[in-house]
N, C-alpha and C positions, 0 to 999 in steps of 0.2 A: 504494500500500500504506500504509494510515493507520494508523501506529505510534504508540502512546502509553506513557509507563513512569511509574508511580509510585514515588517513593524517598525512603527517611528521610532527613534530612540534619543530625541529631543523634545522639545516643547509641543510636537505637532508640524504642520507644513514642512515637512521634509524631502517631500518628492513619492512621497510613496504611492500615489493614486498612478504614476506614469511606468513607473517600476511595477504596478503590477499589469498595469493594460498592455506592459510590455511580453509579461512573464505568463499572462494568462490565457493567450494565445495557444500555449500547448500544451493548457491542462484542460481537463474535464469538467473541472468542478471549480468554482470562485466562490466563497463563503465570506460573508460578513459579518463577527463574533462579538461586536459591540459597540457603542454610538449608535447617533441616530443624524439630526439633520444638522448638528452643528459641523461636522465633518466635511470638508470640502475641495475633493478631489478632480484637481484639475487637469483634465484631459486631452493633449491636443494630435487625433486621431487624425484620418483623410479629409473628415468633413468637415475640419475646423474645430474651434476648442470649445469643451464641453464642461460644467462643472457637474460633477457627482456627488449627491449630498447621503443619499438615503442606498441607492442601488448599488451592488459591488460593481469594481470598476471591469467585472469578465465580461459583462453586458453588451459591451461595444465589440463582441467576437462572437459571431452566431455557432459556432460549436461547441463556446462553454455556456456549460448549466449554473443558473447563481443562487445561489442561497442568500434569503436574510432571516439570520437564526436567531433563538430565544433572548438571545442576550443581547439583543438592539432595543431601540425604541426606537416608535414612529410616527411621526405627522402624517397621517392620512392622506391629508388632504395636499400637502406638497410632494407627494410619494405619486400621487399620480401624475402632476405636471412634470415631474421626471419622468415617467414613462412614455407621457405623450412624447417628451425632446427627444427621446430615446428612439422612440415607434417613425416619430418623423423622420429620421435620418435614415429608415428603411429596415432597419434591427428589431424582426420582431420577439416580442417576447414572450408568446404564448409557448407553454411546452418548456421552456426556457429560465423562469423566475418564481422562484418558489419565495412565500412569508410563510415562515413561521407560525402558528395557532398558538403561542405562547406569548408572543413580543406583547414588548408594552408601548400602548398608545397613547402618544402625545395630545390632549385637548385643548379646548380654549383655555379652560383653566390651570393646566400647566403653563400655558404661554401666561396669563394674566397674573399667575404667582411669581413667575420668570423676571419678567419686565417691574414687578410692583419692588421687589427685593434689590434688583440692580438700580433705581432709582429712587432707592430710600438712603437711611444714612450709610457715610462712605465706610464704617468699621465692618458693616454687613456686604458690602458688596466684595463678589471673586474676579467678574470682568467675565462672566459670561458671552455666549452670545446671544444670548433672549430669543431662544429656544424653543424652551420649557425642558430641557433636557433634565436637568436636576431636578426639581418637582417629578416630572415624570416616573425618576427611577426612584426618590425619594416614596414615591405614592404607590411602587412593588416592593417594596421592606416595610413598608407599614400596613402589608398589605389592603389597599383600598382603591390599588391600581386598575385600573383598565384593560382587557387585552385584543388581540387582534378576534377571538374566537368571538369575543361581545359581542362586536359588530354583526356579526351574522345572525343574532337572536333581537326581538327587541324588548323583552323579559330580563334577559341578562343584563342586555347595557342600561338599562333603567336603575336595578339592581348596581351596577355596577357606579355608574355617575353620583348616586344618591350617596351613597358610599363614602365617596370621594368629596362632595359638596360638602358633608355634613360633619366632616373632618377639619376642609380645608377651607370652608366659607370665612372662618371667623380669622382668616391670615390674611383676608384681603380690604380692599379700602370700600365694601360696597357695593363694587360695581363688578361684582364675577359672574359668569355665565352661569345660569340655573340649567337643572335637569334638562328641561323641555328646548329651552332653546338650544343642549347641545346632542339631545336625543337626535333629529330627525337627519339633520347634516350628516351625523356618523354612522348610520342606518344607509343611509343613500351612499357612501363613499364606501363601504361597508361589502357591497352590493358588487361593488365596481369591481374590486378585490378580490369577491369570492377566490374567484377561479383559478387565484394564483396561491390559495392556504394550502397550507400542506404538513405534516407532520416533518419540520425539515432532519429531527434525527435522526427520524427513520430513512428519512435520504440517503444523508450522508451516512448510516451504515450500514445500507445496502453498496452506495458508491464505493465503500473501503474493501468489502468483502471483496466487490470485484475489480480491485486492485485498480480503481481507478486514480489519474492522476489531482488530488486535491491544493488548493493553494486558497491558504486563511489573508482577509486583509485586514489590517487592522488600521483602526482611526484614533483619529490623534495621538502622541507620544509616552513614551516611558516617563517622564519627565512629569507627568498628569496623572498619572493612574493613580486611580483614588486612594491606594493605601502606602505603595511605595514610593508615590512623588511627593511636588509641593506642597503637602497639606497646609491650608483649606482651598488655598490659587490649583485646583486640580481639576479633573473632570472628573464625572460622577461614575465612572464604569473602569473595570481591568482592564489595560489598555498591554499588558506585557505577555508573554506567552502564557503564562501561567493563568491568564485568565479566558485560552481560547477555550479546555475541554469544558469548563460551565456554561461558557457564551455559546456553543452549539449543543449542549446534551449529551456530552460523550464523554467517559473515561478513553482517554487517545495521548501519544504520546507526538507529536510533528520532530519528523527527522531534519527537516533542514530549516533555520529560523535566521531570513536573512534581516538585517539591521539595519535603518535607511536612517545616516546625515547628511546635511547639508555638509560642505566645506567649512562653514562658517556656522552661526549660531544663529535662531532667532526665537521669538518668544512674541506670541498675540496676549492681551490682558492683564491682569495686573499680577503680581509675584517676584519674588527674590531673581534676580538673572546675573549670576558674579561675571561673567565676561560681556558684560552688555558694553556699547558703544555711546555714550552720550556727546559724541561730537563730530566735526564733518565726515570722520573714517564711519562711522555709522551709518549717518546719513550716502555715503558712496554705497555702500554695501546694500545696503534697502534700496537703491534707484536702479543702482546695477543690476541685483536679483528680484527685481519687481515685486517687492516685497509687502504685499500689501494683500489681507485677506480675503479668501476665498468665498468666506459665507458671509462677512462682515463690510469686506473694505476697507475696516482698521488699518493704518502704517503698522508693520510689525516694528517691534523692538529688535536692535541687530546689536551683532556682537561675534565675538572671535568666539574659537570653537572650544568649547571646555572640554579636554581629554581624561580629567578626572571624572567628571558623572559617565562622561562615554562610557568609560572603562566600568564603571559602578553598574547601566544598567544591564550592558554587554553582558556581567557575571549574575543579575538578577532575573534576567529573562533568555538564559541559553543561547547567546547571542553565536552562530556557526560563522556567518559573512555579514560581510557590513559591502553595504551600494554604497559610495559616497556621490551624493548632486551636487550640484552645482558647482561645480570643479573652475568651471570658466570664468566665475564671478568672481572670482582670485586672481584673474589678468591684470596687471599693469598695478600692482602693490611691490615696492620695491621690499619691503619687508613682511612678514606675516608674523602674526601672532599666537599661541598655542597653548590654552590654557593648562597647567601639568598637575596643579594644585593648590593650595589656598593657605595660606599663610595662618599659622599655628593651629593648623588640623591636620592631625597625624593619623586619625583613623583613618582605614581605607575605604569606605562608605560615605554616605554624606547624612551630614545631623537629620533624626526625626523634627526637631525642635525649630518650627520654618522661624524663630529670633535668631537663634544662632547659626542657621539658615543664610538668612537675609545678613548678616551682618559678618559672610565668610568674603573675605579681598583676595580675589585673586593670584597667583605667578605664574608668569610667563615665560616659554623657551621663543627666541625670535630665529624665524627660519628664512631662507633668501625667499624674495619672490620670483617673478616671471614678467614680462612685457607679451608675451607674443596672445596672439587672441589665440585661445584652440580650443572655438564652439564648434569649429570643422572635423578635429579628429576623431577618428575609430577606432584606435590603434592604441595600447599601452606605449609602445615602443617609440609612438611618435609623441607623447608630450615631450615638454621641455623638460633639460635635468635635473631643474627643481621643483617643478611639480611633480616629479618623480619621487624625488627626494622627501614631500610633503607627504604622499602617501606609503612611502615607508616609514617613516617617524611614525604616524598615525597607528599603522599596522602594530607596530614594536611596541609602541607603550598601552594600547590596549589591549593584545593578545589576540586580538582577530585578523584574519584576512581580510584585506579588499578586495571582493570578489567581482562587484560590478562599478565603473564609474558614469555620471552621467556628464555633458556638457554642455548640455541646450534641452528646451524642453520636449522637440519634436521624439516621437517612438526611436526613429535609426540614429540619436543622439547619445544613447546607451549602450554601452559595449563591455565584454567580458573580458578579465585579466588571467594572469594564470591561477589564480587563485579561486574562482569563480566555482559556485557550486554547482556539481554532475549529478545528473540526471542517473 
């Protein structure tokens, strides 16, 4: 059974949506193990660029089948305007795209809990993207969540919404969506959906038995996951390997778990970032890698690449290969920057404690740069010998290989090293 998972292993937007539209091509099976629509996977296929918030990125290849397993959430209602983008471009997806009967569904009132909390006082806010994503999964541990099965009865979702109101009425200012007005919308989208429910772990372990090829994607970074990151600047779901067999329904083990950073560092929202950039080298970094969010539009926060967390998540989520993107965006820096570690922190982890957290100062090893542009190359052999040079430093002080590099966003802008994980 030849498992493979792709996963951010920084703050999120790491390239990982391109690395898998790349990678999924010659698998079977494209699984999505958790997030929902804050996720924002930008895609630039044949027919131009596409963002993928909800749907796995195998979509855009009509011989892989996709899963969206239990352990996502979902706005209904923009799950379908992804499909139409999708349908339009001629990719259909009947046969093709399996939900889950377990996920959890995103409602008005997870968005109006969302939106009410990021714009209250600034101690409470994380820098969402007003969502409802947190509420959402907040509302399947308190159990009074919603799920995609509701929809299809209207006994249940009544049951279900009432639930949920009677919980969370008293968190809002007023003006939250009652039962009825959010009964009949979710009934009707409900409807729309049927035909793509599915028991997905029985899919997928029928798909394994028959040694199909599976590839897990994962959304947003190591760096977020609700228990081993920035706690409470996190997102609300397991974002690292270890939270793929809950997030599809399987005790499974994924043989090959490849690692996607940027070159460089960046960070959406609010949270501790030790090698962040506050000044014009920042700002280059953000214009050069267009660095601005996929679901938001937010400027991301930039910064040099911290080799210390690398190396941290690397060893907390079975890191095998590391892709590094955005290789290119590193042209014409006569020096580069390298985060190794942080001044009077000698453990090899990094603090649960986000004060002492936030309050770790960086050090840096400085490596040559590069002048020559190489969004053109394919080739390991033909970078320059210090961009060579940067991806061996990388390699060495984290313990992983580079197995893939990218240097532009288009699909033929990705190429394998010798290092690179076999089939």
């Amino acid at each position: 059974m030849p498992t493979t998972a792709i996963l951010g292993l920084q703050w999120g937007d790491e390239g990982k949506g391109k690395l898998v539209d790349s990678i999924s091509a010659a698998h079977d099976l494209c699984v999505r193990f958790q997030g929902g629509g804050n996720a924002g996977h930008t895609v630039y296929p044949e027919g131009g660029k596409i963002v993928l918030h909800h749907l796995p990125t195998g979509v855009l290849h009509s011989g892989c089948i996709n899963l969206m397993a239990q352990g996502m959430v979902m706005d209904p209602f923009k799950l379908i305007e992804e499909i139409a983008e999708v349908e339009g471009r001629g990719l259909k997806l009947d046969g093709r795209l399996f939900i889950s009967d377990r996920i959890a569904i995103t409602t008005a009132l997870h968005l109006t809990l969302d939106v009410s909390r990021e714009a209250g006082a600034e101690a409470n806010r994380v820098g969402t993207t007003k969502r409802g994503i947190g509420p959402t999964y907040a509302d399947r541990y308190d159990r009074i969540g919603v799920r995609m099965i509701d929809l299809l009865d209207e006994g249940a979702l009544r049951d279900a919404l009432q639930r949920a109101v009677n919980v969370r009425d008293c968190q809002t200012a007023g003006d939250a969506p009652n039962v009825e007005s959010m009964l009949k919308p979710l009934l009707e989208v409900g409807a729309k959906l049927r035909k793509y429910v599915a028991d997905t772990s029985l899919l997928l372990a029928e798909a394994m038995s028959e040694n199909k090829r599976i590839l897990f994607e994962g959304a947003q970074g190591a760096m977020l996951d609700v228990v081993q990151g920035t706690y409470p600047y996190v997102t609300s779901s397991y974002t690292t390997a270890a939270g793929i067999p809950a997030g599809v329904g399987l005790a499974l083990r994924v043989e090959k778990v490849i690692g996607v950073t940027k070159a460089y560092c960046t960070r959406v929202g609010d949270g501790p970032f030790p090698t962040e950039l506050r000044d014009a080298v920042g700002d280059k970094l953000r214009e050069a890698g267009g660095e601005y969010g996929a679901t938001t539009g937010r400027p991301r926060r930039c910064g040099w690449i911290d080799l210390f967390a690398l190396r941290y998540v690397c060893r907390i989520s079975g890191i095998t290969h590391l892709a590094m993107t955005k290789l290119d965006v590193l042209s014409g820096f006569e020096q580069l920057q390298v985060g190794v570690g942080y001044e009077g922190h000698s453990a090899p982890g990094l603090p649960a404690d986000i004060r002492k957290f936030s309050a770790l100062k960086p050090t840096f090893k400085s490596l040559p740069g590069w002048k020559e542009d190489i969004s053109q190359t394919r080739k390991p052999a033909d970078l320059p010998a210090n961009a060579r040079a940067y991806l061996r430093f990388v390699e060495e002080f984290v313990g992983v290989p580079v197995g893939i590099i990218s240097v532009g966003p288009e699909r033929e802008a990705s190429f394998d090293t010798d290092g690179a994980p076999k089939e």
